[in-house]
PDB file of N, H, CA, C and O in Angstrom:
ATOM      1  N   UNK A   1     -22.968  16.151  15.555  1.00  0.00           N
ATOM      2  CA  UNK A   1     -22.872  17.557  15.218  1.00  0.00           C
ATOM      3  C   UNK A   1     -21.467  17.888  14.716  1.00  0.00           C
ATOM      4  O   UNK A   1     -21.384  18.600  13.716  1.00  0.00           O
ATOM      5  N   UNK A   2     -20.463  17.489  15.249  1.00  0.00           N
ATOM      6  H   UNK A   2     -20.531  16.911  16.062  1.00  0.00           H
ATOM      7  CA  UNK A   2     -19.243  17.679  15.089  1.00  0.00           C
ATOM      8  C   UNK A   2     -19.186  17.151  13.305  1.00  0.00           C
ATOM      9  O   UNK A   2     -18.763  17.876  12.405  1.00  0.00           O
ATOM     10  N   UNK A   3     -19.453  16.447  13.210  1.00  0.00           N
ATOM     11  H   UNK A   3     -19.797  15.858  13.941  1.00  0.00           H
ATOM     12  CA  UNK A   3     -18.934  15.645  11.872  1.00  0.00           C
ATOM     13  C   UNK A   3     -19.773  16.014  10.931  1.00  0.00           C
ATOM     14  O   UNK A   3     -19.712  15.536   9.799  1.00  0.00           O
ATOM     15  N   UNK A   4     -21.014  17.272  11.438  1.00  0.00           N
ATOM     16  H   UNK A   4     -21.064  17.660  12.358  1.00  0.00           H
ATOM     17  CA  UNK A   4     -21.543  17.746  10.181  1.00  0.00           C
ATOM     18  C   UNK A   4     -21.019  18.877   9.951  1.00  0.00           C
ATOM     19  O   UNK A   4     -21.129  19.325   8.810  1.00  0.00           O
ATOM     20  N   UNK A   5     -20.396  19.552  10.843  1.00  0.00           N
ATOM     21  H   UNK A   5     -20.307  19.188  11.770  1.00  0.00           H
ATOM     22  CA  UNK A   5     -19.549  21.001  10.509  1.00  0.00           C
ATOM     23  C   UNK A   5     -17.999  19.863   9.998  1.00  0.00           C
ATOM     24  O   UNK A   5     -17.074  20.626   9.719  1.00  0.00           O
ATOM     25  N   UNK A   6     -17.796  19.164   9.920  1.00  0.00           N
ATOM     26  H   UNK A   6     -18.547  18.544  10.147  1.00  0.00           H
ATOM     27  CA  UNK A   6     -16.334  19.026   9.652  1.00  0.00           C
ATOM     28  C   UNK A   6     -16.204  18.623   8.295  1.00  0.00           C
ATOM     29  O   UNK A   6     -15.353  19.146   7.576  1.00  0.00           O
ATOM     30  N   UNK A   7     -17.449  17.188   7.625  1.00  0.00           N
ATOM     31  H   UNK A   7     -18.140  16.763   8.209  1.00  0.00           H
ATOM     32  CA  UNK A   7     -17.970  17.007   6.270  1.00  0.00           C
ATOM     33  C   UNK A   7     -18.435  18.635   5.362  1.00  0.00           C
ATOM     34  O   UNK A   7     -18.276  18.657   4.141  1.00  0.00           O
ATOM     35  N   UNK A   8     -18.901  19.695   5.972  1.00  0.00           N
ATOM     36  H   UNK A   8     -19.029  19.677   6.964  1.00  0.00           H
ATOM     37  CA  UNK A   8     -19.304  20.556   5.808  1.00  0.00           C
ATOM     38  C   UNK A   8     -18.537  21.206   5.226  1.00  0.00           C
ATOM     39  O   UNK A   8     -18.848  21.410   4.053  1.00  0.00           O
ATOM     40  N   UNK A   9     -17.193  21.844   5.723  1.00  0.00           N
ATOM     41  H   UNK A   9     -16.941  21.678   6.677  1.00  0.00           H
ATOM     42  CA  UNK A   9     -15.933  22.479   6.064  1.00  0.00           C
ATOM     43  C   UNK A   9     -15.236  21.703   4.933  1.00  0.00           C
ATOM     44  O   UNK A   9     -14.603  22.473   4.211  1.00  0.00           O
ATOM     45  N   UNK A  10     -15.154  20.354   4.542  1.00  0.00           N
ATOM     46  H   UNK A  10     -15.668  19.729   5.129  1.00  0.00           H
ATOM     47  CA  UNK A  10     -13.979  20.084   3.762  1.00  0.00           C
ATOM     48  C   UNK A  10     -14.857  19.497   2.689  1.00  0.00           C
ATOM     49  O   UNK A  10     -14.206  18.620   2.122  1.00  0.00           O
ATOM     50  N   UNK A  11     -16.014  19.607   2.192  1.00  0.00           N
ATOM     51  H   UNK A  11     -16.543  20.320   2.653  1.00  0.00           H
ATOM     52  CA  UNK A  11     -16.603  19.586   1.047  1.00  0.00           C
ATOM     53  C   UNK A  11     -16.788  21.166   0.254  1.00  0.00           C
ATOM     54  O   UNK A  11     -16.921  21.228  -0.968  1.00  0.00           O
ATOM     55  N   UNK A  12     -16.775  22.349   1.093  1.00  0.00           N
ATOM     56  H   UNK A  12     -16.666  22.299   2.086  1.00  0.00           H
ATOM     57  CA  UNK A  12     -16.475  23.576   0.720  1.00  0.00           C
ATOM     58  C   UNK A  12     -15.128  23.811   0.224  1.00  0.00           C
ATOM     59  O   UNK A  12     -14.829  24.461  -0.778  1.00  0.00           O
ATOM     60  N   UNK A  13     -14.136  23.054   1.245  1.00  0.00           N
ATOM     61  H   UNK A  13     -14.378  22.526   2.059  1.00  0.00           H
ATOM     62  CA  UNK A  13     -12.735  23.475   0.351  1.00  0.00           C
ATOM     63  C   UNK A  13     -12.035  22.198  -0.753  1.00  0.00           C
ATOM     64  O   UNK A  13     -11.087  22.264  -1.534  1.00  0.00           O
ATOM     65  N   UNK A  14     -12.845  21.219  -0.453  1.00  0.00           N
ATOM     66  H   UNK A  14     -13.615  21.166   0.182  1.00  0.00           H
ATOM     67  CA  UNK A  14     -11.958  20.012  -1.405  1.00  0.00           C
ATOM     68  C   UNK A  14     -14.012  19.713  -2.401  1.00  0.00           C
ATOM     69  O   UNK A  14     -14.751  18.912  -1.828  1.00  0.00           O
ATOM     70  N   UNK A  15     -14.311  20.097  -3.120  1.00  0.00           N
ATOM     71  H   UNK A  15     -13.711  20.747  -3.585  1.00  0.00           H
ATOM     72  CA  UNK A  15     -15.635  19.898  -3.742  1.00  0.00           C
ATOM     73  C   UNK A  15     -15.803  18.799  -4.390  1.00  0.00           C
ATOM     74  O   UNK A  15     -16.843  18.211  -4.687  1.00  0.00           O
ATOM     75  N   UNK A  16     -14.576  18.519  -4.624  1.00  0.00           N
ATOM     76  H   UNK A  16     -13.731  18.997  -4.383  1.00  0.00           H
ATOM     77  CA  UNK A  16     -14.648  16.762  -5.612  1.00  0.00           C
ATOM     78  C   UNK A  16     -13.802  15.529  -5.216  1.00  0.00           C
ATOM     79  O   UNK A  16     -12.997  15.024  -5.998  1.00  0.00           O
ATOM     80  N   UNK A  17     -14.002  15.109  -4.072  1.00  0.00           N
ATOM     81  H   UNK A  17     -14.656  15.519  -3.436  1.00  0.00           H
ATOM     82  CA  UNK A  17     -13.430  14.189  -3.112  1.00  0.00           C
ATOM     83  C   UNK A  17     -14.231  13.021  -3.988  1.00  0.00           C
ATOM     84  O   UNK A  17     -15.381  13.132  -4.414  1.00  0.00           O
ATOM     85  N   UNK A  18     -13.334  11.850  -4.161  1.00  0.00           N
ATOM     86  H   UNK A  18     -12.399  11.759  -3.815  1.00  0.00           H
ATOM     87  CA  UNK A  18     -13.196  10.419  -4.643  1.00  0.00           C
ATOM     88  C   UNK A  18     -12.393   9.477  -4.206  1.00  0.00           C
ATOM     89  O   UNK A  18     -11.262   9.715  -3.782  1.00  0.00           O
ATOM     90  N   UNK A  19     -12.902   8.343  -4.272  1.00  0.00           N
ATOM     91  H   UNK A  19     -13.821   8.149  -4.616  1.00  0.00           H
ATOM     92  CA  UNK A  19     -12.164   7.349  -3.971  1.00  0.00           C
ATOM     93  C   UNK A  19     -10.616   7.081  -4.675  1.00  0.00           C
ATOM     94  O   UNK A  19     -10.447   6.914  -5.883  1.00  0.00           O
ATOM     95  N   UNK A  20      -9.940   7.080  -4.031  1.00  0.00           N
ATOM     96  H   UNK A  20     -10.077   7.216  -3.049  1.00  0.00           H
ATOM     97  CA  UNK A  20      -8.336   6.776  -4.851  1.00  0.00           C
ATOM     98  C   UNK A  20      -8.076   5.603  -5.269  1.00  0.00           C
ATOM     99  O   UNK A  20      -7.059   5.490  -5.952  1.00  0.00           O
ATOM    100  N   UNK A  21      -8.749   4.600  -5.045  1.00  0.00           N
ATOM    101  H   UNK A  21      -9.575   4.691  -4.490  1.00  0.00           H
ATOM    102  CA  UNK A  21      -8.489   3.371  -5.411  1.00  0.00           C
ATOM    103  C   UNK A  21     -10.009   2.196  -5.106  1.00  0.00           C
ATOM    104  O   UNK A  21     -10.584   2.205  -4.018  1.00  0.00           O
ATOM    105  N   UNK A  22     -10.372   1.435  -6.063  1.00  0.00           N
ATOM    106  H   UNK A  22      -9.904   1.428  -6.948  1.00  0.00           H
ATOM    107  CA  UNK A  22     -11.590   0.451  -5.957  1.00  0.00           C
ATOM    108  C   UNK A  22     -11.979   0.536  -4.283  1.00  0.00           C
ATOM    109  O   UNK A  22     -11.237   0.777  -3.331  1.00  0.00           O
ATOM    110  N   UNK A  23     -13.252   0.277  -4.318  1.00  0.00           N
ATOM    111  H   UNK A  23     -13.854   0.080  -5.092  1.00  0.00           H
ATOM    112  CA  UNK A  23     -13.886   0.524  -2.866  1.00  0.00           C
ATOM    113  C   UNK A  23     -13.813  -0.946  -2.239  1.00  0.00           C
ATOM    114  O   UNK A  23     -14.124  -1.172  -1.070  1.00  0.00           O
ATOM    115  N   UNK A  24     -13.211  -2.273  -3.460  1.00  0.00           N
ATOM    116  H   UNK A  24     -12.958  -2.090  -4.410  1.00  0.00           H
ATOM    117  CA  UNK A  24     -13.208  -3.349  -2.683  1.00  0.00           C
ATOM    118  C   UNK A  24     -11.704  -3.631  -2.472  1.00  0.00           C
ATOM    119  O   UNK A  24     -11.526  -4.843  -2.358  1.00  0.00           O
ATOM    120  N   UNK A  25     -10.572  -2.921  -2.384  1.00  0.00           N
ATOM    121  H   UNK A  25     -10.717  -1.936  -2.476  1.00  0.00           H
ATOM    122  CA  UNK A  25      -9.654  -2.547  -1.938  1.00  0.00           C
ATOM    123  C   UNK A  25      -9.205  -1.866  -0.580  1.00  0.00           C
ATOM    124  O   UNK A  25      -8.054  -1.755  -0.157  1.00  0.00           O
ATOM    125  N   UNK A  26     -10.850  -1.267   0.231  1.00  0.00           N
ATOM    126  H   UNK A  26     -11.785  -1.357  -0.113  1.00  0.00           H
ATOM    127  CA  UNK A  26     -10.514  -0.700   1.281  1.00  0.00           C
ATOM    128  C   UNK A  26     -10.857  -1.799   2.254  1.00  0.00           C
ATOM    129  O   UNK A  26     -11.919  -2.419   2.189  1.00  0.00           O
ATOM    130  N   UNK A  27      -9.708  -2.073   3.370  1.00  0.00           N
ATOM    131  H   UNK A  27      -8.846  -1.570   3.423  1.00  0.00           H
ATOM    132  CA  UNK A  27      -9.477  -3.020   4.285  1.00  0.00           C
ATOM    133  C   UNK A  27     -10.738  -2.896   4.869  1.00  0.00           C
ATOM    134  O   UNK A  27     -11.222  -1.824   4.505  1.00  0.00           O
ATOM    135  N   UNK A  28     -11.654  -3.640   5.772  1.00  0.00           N
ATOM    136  H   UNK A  28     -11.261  -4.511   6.068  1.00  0.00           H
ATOM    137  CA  UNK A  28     -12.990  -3.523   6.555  1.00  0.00           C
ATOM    138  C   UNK A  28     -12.019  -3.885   8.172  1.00  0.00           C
ATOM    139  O   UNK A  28     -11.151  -4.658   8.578  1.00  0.00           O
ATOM    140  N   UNK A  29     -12.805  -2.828   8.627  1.00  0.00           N
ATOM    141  H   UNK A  29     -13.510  -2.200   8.297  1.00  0.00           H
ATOM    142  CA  UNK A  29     -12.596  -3.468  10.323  1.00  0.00           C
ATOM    143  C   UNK A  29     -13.703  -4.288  10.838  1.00  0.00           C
ATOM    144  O   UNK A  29     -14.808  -3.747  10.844  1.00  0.00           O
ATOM    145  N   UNK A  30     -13.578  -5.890  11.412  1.00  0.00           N
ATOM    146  H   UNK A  30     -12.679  -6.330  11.407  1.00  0.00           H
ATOM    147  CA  UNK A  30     -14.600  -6.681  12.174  1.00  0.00           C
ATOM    148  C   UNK A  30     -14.434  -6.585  13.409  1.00  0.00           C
ATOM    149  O   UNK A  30     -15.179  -7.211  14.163  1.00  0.00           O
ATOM    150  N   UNK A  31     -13.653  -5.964  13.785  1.00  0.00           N
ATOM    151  H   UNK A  31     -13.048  -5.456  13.173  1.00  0.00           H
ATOM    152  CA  UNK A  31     -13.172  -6.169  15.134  1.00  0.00           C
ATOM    153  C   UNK A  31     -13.718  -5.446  16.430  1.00  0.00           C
ATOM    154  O   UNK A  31     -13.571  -4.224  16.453  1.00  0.00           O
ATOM    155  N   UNK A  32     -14.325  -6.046  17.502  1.00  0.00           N
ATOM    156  H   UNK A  32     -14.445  -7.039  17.484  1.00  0.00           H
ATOM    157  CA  UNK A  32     -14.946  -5.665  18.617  1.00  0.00           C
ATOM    158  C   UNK A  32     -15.928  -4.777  18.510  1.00  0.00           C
ATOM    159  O   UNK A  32     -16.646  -5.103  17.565  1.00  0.00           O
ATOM    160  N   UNK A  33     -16.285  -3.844  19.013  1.00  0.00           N
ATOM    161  H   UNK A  33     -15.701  -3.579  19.780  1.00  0.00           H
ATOM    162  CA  UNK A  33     -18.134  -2.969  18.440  1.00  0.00           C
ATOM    163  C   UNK A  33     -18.433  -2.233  17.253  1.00  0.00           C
ATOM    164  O   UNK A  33     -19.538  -1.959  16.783  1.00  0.00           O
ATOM    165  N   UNK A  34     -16.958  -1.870  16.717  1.00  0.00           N
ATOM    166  H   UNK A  34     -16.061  -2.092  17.099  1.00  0.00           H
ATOM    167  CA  UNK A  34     -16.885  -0.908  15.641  1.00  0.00           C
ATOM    168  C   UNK A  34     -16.265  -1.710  14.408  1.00  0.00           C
ATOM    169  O   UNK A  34     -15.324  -2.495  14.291  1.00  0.00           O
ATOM    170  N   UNK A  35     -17.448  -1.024  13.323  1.00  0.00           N
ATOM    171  H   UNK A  35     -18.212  -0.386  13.418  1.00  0.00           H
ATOM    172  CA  UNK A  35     -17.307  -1.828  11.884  1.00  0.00           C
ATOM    173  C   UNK A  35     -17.360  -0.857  11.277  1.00  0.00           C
ATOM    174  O   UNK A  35     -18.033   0.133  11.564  1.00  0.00           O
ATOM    175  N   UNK A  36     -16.420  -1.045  10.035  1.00  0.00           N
ATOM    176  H   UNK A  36     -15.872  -1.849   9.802  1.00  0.00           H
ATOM    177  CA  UNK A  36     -16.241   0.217   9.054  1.00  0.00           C
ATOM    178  C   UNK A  36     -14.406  -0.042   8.600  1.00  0.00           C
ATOM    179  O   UNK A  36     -13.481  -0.652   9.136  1.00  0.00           O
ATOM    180  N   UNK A  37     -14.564   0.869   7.223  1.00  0.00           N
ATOM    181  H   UNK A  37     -15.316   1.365   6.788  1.00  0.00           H
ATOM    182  CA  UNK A  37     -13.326   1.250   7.038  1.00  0.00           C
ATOM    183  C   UNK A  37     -12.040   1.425   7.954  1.00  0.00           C
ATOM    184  O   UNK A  37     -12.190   2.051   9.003  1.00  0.00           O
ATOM    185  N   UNK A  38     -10.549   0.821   7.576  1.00  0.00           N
ATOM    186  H   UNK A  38     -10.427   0.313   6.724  1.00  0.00           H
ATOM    187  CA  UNK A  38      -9.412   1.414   8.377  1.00  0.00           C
ATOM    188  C   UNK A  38      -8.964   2.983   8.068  1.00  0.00           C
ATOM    189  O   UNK A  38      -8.505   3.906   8.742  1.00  0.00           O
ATOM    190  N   UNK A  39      -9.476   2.718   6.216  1.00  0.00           N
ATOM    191  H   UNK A  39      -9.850   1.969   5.668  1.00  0.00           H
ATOM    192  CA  UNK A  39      -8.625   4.318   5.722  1.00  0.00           C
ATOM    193  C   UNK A  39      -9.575   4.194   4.396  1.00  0.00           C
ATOM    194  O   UNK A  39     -10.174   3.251   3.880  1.00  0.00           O
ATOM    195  N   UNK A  40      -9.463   5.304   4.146  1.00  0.00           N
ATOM    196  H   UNK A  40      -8.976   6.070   4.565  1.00  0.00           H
ATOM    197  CA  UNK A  40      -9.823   5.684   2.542  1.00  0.00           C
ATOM    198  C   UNK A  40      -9.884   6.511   2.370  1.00  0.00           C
ATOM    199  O   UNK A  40     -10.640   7.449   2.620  1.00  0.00           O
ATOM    200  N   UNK A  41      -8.099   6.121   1.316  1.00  0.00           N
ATOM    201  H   UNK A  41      -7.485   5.358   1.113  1.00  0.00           H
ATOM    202  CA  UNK A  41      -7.475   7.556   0.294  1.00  0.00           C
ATOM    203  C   UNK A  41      -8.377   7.875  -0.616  1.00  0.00           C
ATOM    204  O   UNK A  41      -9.231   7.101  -1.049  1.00  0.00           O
ATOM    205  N   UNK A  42      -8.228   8.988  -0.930  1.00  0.00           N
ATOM    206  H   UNK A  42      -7.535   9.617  -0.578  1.00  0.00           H
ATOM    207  CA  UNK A  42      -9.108   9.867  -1.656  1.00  0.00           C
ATOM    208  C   UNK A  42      -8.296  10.904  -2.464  1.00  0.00           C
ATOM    209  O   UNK A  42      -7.211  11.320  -2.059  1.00  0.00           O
ATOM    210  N   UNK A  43      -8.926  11.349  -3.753  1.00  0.00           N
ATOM    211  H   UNK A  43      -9.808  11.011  -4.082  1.00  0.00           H
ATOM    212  CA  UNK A  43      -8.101  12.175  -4.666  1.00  0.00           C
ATOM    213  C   UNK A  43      -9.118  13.399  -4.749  1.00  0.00           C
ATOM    214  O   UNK A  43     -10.087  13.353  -3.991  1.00  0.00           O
ATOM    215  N   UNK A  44      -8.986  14.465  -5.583  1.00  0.00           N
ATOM    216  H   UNK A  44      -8.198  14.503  -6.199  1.00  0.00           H
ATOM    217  CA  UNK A  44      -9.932  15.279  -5.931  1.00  0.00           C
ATOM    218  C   UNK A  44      -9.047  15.707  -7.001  1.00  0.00           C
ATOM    219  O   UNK A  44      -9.411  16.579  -7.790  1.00  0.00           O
TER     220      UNK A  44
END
């Protein structure tokens, strides 16, 4: 719930959020239960 009012909230004030740099440039985390991105800069 939290993270649909917060995606919500900053797609109303930033409307054209993009990747800042190639998506095979963003570091991956393997490490222990959680997988996903460290960061990803973004421009608009």
């Amino acid at each position: 719930m939290e993270l649909r009012v917060v995606y919500g909230t900053l797609y109303r004030r930033i409307p054209t959020p993009r990747p800042a740099t190639g998506l095979e440039r963003v570091p991956i985390r393997h490490d222990r239960s959680v997988y996903g991105g460290y960061e990803l800069p973004v421009t608009w």
